[in-house]
Structures are given as C-alpha cells and as structure tokens.
C-alpha positions in Angstrom: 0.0 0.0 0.0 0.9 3.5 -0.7 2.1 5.8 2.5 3.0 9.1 2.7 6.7 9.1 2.5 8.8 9.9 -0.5 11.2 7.6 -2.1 12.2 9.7 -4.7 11.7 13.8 -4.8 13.1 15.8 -7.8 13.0 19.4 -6.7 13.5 22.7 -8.8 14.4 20.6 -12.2 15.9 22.8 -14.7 17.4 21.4 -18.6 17.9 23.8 -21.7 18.9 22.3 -25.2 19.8 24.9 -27.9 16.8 27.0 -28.7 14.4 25.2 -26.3 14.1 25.5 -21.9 12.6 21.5 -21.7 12.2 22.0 -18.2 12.0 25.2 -16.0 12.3 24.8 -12.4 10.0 21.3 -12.2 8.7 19.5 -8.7 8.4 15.9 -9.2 7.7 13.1 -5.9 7.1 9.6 -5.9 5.8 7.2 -2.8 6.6 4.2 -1.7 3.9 1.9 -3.6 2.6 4.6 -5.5 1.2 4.2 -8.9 2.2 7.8 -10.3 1.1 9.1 -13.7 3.4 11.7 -15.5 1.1 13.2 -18.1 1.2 15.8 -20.2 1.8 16.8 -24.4 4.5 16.0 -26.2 7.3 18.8 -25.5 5.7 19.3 -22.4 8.8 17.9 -20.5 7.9 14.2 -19.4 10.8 12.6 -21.6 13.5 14.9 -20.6 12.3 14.5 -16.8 12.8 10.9 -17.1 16.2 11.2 -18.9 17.9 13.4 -16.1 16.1 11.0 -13.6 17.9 7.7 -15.5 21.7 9.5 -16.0 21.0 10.4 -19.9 20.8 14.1 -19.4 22.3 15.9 -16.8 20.1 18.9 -15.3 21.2 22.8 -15.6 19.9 23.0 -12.2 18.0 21.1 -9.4 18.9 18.2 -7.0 17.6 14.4 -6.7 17.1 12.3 -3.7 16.2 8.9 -3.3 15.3 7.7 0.0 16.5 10.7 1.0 19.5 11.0 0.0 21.0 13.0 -3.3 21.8 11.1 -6.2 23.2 11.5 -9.6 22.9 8.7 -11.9 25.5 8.9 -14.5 23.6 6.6 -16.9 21.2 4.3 -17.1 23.3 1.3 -15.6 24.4 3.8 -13.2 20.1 4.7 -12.3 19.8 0.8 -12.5 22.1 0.1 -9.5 20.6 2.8 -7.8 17.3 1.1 -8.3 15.6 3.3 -10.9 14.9 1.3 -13.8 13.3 2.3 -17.3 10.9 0.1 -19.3 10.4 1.8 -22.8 7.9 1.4 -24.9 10.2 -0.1 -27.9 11.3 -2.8 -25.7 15.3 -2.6 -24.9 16.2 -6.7 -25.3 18.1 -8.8 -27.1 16.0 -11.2 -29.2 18.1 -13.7 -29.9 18.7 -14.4 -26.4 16.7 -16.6 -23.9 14.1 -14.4 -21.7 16.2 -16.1 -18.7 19.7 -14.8 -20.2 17.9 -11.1 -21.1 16.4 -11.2 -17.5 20.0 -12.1 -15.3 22.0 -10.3 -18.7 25.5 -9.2 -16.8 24.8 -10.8 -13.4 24.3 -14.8 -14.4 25.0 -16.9 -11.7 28.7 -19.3 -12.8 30.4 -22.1 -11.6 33.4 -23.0 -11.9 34.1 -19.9 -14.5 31.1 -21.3 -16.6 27.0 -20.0 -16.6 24.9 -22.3 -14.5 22.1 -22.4 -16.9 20.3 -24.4 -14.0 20.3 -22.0 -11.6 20.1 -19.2 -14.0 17.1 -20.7 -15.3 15.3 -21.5 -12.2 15.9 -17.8 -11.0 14.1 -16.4 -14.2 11.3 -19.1 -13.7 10.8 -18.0 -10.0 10.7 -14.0 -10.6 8.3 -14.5 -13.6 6.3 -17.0 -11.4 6.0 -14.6 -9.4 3.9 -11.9 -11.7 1.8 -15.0 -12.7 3.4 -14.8 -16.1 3.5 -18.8 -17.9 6.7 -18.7 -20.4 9.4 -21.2 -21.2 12.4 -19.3 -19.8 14.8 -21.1 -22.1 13.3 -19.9 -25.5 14.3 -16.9 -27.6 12.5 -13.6 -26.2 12.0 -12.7 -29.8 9.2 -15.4 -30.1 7.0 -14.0 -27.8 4.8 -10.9 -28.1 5.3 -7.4 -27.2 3.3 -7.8 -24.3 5.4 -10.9 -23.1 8.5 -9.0 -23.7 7.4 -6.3 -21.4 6.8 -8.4 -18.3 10.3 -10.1 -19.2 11.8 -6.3 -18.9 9.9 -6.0 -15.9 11.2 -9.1 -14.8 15.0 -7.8 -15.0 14.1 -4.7 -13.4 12.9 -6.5 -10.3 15.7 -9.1 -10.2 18.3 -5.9 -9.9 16.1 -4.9 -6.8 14.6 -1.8 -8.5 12.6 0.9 -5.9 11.4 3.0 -8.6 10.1 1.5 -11.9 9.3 3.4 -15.2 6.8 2.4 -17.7 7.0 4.9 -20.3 3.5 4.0 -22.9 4.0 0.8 -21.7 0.5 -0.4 -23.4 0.9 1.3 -26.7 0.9 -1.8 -28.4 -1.2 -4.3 -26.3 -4.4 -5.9 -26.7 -7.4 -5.2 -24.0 -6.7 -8.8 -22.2 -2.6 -7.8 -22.5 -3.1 -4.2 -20.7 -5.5 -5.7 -18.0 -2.3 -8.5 -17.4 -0.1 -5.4 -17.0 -2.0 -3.7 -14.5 -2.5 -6.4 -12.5 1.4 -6.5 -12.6 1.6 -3.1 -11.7 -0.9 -3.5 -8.7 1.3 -6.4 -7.7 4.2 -4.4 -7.5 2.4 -1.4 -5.8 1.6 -3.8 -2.9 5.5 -4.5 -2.3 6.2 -1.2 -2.0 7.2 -0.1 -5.4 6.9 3.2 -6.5 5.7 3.3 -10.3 5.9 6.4 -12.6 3.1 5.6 -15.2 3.6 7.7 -18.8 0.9 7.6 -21.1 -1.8 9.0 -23.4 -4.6 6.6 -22.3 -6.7 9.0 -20.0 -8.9 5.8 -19.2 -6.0 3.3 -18.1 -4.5 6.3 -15.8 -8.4 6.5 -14.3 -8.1 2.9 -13.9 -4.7 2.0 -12.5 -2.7 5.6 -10.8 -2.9 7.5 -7.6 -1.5 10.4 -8.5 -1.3 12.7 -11.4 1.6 14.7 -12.2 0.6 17.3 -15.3 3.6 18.9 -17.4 3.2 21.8 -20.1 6.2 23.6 -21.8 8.7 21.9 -19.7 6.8 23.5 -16.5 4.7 21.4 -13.6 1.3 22.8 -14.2 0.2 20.7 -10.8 0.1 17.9 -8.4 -3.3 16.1 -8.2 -5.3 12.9 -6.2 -6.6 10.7 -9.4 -9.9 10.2 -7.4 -10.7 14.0 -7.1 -9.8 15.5 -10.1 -12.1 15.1 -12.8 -11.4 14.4 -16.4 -12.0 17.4 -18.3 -10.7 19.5 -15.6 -7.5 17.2 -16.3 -7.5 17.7 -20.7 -8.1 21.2 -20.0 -4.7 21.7 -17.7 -2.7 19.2 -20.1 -3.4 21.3 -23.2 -4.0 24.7 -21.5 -6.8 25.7 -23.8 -10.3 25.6 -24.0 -11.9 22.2 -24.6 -14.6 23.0 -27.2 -12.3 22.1 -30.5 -12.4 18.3 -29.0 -16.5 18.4 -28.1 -17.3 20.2 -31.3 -15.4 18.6 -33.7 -18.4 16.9 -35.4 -19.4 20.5 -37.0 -16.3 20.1 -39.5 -18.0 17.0 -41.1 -19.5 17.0 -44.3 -22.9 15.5 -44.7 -22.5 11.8 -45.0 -25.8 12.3 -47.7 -23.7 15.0 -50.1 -20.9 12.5 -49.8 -22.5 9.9 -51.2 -23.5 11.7 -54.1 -20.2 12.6 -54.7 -17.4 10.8 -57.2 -15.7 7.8 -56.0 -11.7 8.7 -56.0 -10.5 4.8 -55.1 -12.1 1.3 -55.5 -11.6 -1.8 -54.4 -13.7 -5.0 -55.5 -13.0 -7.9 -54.1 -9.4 -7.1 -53.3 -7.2 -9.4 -51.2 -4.4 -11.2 -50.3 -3.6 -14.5 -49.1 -3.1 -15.0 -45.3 -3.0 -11.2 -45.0 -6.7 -10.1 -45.6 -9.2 -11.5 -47.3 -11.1 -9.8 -50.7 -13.1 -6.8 -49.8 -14.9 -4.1 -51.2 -14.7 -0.6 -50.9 -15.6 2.7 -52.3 -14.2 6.4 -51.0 -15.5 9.0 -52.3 -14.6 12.7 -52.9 -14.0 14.3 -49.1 -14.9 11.2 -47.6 -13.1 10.1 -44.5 -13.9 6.3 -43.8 -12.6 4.4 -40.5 -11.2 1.5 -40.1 -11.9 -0.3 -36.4 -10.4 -3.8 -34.8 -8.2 -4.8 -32.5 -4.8 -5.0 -33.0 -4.4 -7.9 -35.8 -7.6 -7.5 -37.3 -5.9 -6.7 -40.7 -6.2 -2.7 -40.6 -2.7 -2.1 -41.5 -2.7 -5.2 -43.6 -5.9 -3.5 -45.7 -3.6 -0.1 -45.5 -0.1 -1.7 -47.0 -2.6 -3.6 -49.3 -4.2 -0.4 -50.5 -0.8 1.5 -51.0 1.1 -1.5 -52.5 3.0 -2.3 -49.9 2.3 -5.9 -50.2 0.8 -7.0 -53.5 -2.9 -8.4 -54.2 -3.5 -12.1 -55.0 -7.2 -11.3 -56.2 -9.4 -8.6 -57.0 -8.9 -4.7 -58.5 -8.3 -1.7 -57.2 -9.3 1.8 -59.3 -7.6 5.0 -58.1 -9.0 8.4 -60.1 -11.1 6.2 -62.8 -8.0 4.5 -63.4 -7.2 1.0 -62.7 -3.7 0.1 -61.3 -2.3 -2.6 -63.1 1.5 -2.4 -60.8 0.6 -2.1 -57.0 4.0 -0.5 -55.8 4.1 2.6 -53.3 6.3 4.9 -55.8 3.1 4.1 -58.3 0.8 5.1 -55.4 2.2 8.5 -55.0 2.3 9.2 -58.4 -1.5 8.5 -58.5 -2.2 10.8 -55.9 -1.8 8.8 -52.7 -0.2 9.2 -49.7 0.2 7.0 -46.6 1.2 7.2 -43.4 2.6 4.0 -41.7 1.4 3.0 -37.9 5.2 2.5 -37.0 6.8 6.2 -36.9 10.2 4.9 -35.7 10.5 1.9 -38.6 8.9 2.7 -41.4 8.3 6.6 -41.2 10.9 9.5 -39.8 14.7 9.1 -40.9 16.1 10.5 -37.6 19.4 11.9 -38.8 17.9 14.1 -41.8 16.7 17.7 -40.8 12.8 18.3 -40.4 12.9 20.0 -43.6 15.1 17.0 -45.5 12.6 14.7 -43.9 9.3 16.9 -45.3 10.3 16.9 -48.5 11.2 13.3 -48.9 8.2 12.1 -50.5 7.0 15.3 -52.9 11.2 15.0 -54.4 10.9 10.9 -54.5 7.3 11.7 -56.7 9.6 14.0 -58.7 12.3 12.1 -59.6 15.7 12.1 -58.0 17.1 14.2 -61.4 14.6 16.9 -60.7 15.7 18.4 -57.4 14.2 20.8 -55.2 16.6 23.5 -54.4 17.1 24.8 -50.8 15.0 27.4 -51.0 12.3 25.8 -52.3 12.4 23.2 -49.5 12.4 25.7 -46.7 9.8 27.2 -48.3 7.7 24.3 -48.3 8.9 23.0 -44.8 7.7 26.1 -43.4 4.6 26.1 -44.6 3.7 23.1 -43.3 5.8 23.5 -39.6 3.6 26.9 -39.7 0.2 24.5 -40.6 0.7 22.1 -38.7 2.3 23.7 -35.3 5.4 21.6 -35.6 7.4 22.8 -32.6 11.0 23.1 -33.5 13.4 25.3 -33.5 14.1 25.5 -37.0 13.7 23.6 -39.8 17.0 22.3 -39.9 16.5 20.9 -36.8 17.7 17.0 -36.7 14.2 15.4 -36.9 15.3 12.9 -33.9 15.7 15.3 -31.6 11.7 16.4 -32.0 8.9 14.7 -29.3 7.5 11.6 -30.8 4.1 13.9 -31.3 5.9 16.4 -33.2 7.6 13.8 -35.3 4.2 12.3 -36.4 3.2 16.2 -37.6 6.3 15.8 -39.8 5.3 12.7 -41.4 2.1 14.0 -41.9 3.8 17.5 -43.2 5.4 15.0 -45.9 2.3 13.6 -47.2 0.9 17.0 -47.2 3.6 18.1 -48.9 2.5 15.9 -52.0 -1.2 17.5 -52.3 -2.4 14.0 -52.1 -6.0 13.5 -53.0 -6.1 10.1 -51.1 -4.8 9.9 -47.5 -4.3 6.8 -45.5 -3.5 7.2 -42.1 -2.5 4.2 -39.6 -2.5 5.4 -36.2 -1.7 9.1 -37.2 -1.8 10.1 -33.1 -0.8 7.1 -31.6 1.3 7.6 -28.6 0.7 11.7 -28.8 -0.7 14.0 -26.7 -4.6 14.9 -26.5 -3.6 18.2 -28.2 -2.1 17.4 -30.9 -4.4 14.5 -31.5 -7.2 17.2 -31.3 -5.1 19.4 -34.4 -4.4 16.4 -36.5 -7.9 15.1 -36.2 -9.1 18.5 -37.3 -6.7 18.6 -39.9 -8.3 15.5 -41.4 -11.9 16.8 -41.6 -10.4 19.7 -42.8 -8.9 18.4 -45.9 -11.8 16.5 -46.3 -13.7 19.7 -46.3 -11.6 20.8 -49.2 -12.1 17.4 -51.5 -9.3 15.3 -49.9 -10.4 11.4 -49.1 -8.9 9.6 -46.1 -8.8 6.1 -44.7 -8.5 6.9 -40.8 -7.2 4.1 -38.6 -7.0 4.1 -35.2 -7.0 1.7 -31.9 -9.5 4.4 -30.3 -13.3 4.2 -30.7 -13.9 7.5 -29.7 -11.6 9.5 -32.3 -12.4 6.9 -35.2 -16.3 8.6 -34.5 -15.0 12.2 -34.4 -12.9 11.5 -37.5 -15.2 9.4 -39.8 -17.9 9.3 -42.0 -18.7 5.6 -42.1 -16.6 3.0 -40.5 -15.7 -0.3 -41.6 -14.9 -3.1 -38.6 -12.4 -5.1 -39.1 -12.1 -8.8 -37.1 -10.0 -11.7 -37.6 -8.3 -10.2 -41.3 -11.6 -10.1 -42.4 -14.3 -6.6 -43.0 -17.1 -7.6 -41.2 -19.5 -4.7 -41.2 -19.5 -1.1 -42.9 -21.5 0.9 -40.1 -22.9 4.5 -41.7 -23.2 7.4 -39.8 -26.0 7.3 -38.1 -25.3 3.6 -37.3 -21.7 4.2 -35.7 -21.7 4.5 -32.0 -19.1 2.4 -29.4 -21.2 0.0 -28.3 -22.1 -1.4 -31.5 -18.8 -1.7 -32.7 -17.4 -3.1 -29.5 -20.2 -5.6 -30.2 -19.2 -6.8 -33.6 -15.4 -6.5 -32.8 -16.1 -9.4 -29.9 -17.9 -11.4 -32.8 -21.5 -10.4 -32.4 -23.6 -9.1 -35.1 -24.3 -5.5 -35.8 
C-alpha cells in the first residue's frame, strides 16, 4: 500500500537544449507503492524529466534524492544500481537471447568460471512466477509478443532490486486482455512497495490504474493532483491549457455523409485481397470522404492499408484509383497517383532521424519527382515552413535533426510529408498514436479539414472514440476479415465493440 513518504523527490528541475528550456524549475515526488502518472503533451517535459532522472541528461539546475538521499545517476546502468529502472515502450532486449539470459544479462550466476544455466534458469522461472506470467524461460525472447516482452523487462528490473520502476506508454501496443495482465502486474508491485511512474496517453488506463497525477506543459509542472478527485476534463483542459470545445465540437467540420454519397468515388476496391493477409473486400471512397477502419490490434487494418498502397501485393481482385485501374501495386506508383500514406510505425517505417525536419518533409514530394529533378534549398524551406507553420510543428528551425523532436511532433512531420505531395487520397494508420490529446485534437481537425476541401482519407486508429469524431462511415475489421461497414447514423461504441467481440451488428 501506498504511505506518505517519498522515495524519490526531484526538486527545482531545470534542462535547456539549444533554442528550447525543456524543463523550468519542475517538482516531481514519488511514494513508496505509489502508482504515479506523468502526463502531459509531447514537448511538455515528461521525456526529458525521465532522462535526467535515469543519467542520460544531466540537469542545468535542481537536486535528486532517493530515499533521501542526493543522487546522480550517470547513466542508465548507473540509475539501474541505484534502483531506478526504465521500461520503454520499444522494448530494450536482445531477441536472440533466452528471456532467462535477457532477464540475469550481466549478473548470471557461474560455476566454476562457466553459466549455471540451472540455476540461471530457475531464477528467471521463480521471478516470472511470481507476476503470474507462464513462459518457457529457455526460448528466444524474440518469439513472444510485445506484451510478453514487457513483463520479461519488468522481470530484469525487479531481479536488480529496482525501488522505482518506469513504464514509459507501456500499453501502446497491447491488446485489452494484454493491458488488464499489465495492470495487474503493476498493482502487484504497488503492494511491495514499489513506486511506479506511469507515462501515457490513455486518460482511461491512468483513471483505472494511478494514484497520482503529475501534469507537465512547456517543460513546467502545471500541478500535483489525487486521481480520485480531479475530474477528467478538468484534467485535458490543464494538459493542453486551452479551452476544450475544439475536442467536443469537432463533429461540426463533417460533411454531410448524404452529399458525400453523391459525390465521385476517387478509389475502389472490388473484391481485393491477399492471401493470409486479408481477405477480398470491397470498398468505395468518395470525394471528401473520410472512412474508419476499427479492430483490434491484428484485425488486418494495416494489412488493408499496405494492401491499398502497395505495400504488399494483391492475390485477387482490383483496385481503381481516379477512374484508373492500377495494373503495378507499388508505393512509388501510389504517389504518383495521388496517394499518400502514413505507416502506424513512426520509428521503422516513417521518420529518418538523422535528416533535418525540412530533409525529412520533402522526402516524399522529391521521391514523386524524380531524384534528377531536385528541389533547391529554397524551395524546401519554403515548403517545410509552410507546413511547420500548418501544422504547429514545434521546433526550432527547420533544420532541426528530426530525432531530436517529441514523438508527437515527429508524427506532424510525417504528416507534413504527405501533405507536402497535395495528395488526393490519404491513408493514415494510427496518425496520433502515442501523442498527446492536443495534438491529436489538431491532427484530427486537420483530417476533416482536408476533407472539407475534396481530400479522401482512410483513418485508422485503436480508439473508438476519435475513429467517431474523425469518420464518415466505418468499416470493422475482425480476424483479417471486414465484417460490417456501419454509416453514420449507425456508428456509436457499443455497437462496434459488439461486432469486434464477434457479435452481429
């Protein structure tokens, strides 16, 4: 159970980067069995908190104590022994290695100069026991699921005796079942005496799971407050520090769903599919249409999305982009036809982290172009700042290394890219996953907007609630299969939650 004690207090946290003061003078406090939740949007400070915390940055000003005592970790390993330790949402472990060598990595037990894979083993198997967690601690980490791998993470930090533990959008990536296994970890852990600092940008899950809130905005501590008392719009309104009636009126920048239908049909798909990715399916977007795409994770959204853009290639059916049909499904093909997409994996498949934001912006309009017909400079600041200016991209300057942006201003640039290629088709696959409410609020705006001006989108995103905001008609997605097209006035949660657990519409 939680008392009143500290184990950790950061006081008067200060940490400037060139052009930018990430944190001004910020408070921070954790308990002992606290579940803490450090929210706020991305820039607001929460990343940079936890990287002077964990020895990666070094603070301007301020002092640390844990247990009372100052501390200054000098990296990670250096936080670990100290008994902070980080889980990430990309999971930091080796894949090719057992979950028992990834959980005892550095500190296996030996005899006689050799592992003792015996008692290595049986240590893993006990702390995993433990959390409840069923694996076979000899196999490859790599086999299992994210959600696996997390535990296993969680696993080493315990095993190194960790006080404070960090889950930074630790269920980014999970399924329902997955997250409600996590919390249940996390409660465990709470009842030993743990202190957790939750980060995420799942207002329901830090409802469900934290004591605490701890809000961020512009690298300052807007406030300290009791979970149970503070009420959730009170709690959006101080994270994004404006008013809230751009999130509860976003229905009035939707077309008509009637006009729409009457409108021309920009892409079709009939009876397009592909083997043991998703099956045929049909589909017609028409001219400022935005249709959603709902499922759990696995359902075969992104598989319909890489299908769509030629990602992956069809094994049956046609697809018609613009009255034409496309004969050679291949992304360079897609652009060129006016399409534009906007992968669910930022890190992998989207940003190239050491190009500038303005490099990185232009990558697509100069690929459509042709590598022989170059944008000068000027032309690509000019269009960079544009769409840093449209979009609200903060950065200091376009020539900013795109890495060293938050992850929500890094989606705005990938966006900006698409943008950049007046696209009349966009397909977006988690466009504000893992960002804050704010700029989930200006990106879906953004979408009806262009939609508003003749632009067609396929929306996709884990999150009932903003697939409703965003979408004219939604098609739900189950087992790599669409199940049900839903049209506006048929679209509400609990139906789709319905048909998503295999009932009927």
């Amino acid at each position: 159970m939680a008392d009143n004690s500290n184990i950790l207090t950061m006081k008067g946290i200060s940490k400037a980067f060139p052009g930018v003061q990430a944190l001004d003078a910020v408070d921070f406090s954790l308990r002992s069995g606290e579940i803490h939740a450090l929210l706020g949007e991305n820039g607001a400070g929460k990343s940079t908190l936890i990287k002077v915390l964990t020895g990666v940055e070094r603070q301007d000003r301020g002092v640390i104590e844990l247990d009372g005592h100052e501390i200054l970790a000098k990296s990670p390993h250096h936080a670990q022994t100290l008994g902070i330790s980080t889980v990430y949402q990309e999971v930091n472990l080796c894949p090719n290695l057992s979950i028992a060598e990834n959980i005892l990595i550095g500190r296996e037990p030996r005899f006689a100069g050799s592992i003792d894979w015996r008692r290595l083993n049986a240590r893993a198997a006990q702390i995993l026991e433990w959390l409840e967690i069923d694996v076979d601690v000899r196999q490859s980490v790599g086999m299992y699921p994210v959600a696996i791998q997390q535990m296993v993470a969680i696993s080493r930090a315990l095993e190194i005796s960790a006080r404070v533990l960090i889950l930074d959008e630790p269920t980014s990536s999970l399924a329902a079942h997955e997250t409600e296994k996590l919390f249940a970890v996390m409660r465990k852990l709470k009842s030993e005496g743990i202190g957790i600092i939750f980060i995420t940008h799942f207002l329901a899950q830090v409802y469900e799971v934290s004591d605490r809130i701890t809000v961020l905005r512009n690298g300052k501590l807007v406030g300290v407050f009791d979970t149970a008392t503070l009420p959730r719009v009170e709690l959006v309104a101080r994270m994004i520090g404006r008013d809230l009636n751009e999130l509860e009126e976003m229905s009035r920048y939707k077309q008509a769903a009637a006009t729409l239908s009457q409108s021309s049909v920009v892409l079709q798909a009939k009876d397009f599919g592909r083997v043991g990715s998703i099956e045929p399916f049909d589909l017609d977007l028409h001219k400022g249409e935005v249709i959603g795409l709902a499922g759990l994770l696995g359902s075969g959204r992104t598989e319909m999305a890489n299908l769509l853009f030629g990602v992956d290639k069809p094994d049956s059916g046609t697809l018609t982009v613009a009255g034409q049909r496309v004969e050679q499904h291949a992304p360079l093909r897609s652009i060129q036809a006016g399409m534009a997409y906007c992968p669910e994996d930022r890190k992998a498949d989207g940003i190239v982290g050491d190009l500038t934001v303005r490099e990185n912006i232009i990558l697509a309009l100069q690929a459509s172009r042709g590598w022989f017909n170059h944008l000068n400079t000027a032309k690509q600041r000019e269009i960079a700042d544009k769409y840093i200016k449209l979009l609200n991209i903060s950065t200091p300057t376009a020539d900013q290394l795109v890495k060293n942006l938050s992850g929500g201003n890094q989606q705005k640039v990938i966006l900006a890219r698409w943008l950049a290629t007046d696209p009349d088709i966009l397909i977006l696959d988690e466009p504000t996953r893992g960002i804050d409410i704010g700029a989930k609020a200006e990106i879906q705006k953004l979408v009806l907007t262009q939609a508003n001006q003749g632009k067609s989108c396929i929306f996709i995103s884990s999150e009932l609630d903003e697939v409703l905001r965003t979408s004219h008609r939604v098609l739900v997605l189950r087992d790599n299969a669409v199940v049900v097209e839903l049209a506006q006035d048929e679209m509400n949660e609990r139906t789709i939650m319905h048909i998503i657990a295999g009932g009927e519409s």
